[in-house]
N, C-alpha and C positions, 0 to 999 in steps of 0.2 A: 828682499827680492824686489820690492816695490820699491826703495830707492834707489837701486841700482842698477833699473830701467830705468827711471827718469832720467837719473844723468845719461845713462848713454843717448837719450834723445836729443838732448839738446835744444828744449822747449822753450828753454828761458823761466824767469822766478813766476813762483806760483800765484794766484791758482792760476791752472791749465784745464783745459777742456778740449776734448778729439770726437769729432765727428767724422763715419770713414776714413779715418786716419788724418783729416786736418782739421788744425790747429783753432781753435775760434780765437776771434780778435779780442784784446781786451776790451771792449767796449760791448761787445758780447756778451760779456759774465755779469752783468748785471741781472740780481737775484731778481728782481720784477719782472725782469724782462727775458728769461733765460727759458722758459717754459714755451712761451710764443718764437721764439726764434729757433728752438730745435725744432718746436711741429713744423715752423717754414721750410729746414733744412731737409726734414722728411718727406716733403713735400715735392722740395725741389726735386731731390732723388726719386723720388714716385713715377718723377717725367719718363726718368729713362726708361723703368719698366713698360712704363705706358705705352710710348712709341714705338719698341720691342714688340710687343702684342700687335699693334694697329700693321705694324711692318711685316708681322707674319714671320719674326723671328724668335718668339717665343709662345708658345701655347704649351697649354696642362698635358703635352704629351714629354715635354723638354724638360728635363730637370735642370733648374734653375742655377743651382751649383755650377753645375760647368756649366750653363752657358754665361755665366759672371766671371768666369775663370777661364776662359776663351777668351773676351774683353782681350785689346789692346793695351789699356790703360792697369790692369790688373798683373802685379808681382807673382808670378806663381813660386810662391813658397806655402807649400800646403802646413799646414798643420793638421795632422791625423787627429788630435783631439778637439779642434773644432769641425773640419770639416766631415768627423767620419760620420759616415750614413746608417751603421749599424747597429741599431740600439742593444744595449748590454744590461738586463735585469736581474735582480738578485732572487733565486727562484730558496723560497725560504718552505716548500712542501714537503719536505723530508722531516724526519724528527731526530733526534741528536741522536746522535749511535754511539758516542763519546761522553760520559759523564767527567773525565779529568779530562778539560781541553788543553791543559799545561803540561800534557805528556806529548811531546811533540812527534816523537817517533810516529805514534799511532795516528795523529792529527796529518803527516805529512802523506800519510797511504790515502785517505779520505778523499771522494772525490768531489766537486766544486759545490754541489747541490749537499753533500753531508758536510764539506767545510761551515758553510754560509750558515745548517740548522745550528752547528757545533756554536758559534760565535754568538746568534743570533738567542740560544737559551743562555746564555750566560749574561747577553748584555742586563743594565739596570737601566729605572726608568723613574723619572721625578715628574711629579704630577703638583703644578703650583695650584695652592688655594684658590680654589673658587674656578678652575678651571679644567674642559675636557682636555687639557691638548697634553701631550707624551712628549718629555727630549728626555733624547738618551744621554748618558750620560758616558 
């Protein structure tokens, strides 16, 4: 998928690097130098916030979302999984009601909160030497 966005960009031979969507120069990509020229470029975009504020067209009562997507300068082609506002949690306080979760019948009646315990006692967990941390597997 990842290469078949590049080409349709038409960025030219790699490496490539995008900041708000343009393009850095090659002379840019220098690994020494690549750390201090994106803080500049964050920098420089800071402005526009800034002056927004000072201008009295954006305060902590404005959701920032739209007012970026108001912009002139801004595409609006939304993308729902970046820009959605509504956070989605996996509420895992149920306990499995389902001991065969490969009996689908019954898994498909279950609702989101008995799915998610269903799944959630079956999954496995590897815990590397010498350490606290949990992937699942």
């Amino acid at each position: 998928a990842g290469a078949n966005y590049y080409k349709t960009t038409g960025l030219g031979s790699l490496p490539q690097a995008l900041f708000n969507g343009v393009h850095f120069n090659i002379d840019e990509l220098d690994s020494e130098e690549l750390e201090t020229i994106i803080l500049q470029k964050i920098t420089d975009a800071a402005g526009f916030f800034q002056k927004a504020v000072f201008m009295g067209q954006l305060n902590e009562h404005i959701d920032v979302v739209n007012f970026l997507m108001d912009q002139p300068n801004v595409v609006l082609r939304i993308n729902p999984v970046i820009l959605n506002t509504e956070r989605k949690y996996l509420d895992l306080t149920s306990k499995a009601a389902l001991s065969d979760w490969n009996d689908f019948t019954t898994y498909s009646f279950l609702d989101v909160r008995d799915k998610s315990a269903v799944i959630a006692d079956q999954m496995k967990y590897l815990i590397r030497k010498g350490t606290i941390i949990l992937t699942s597997v």
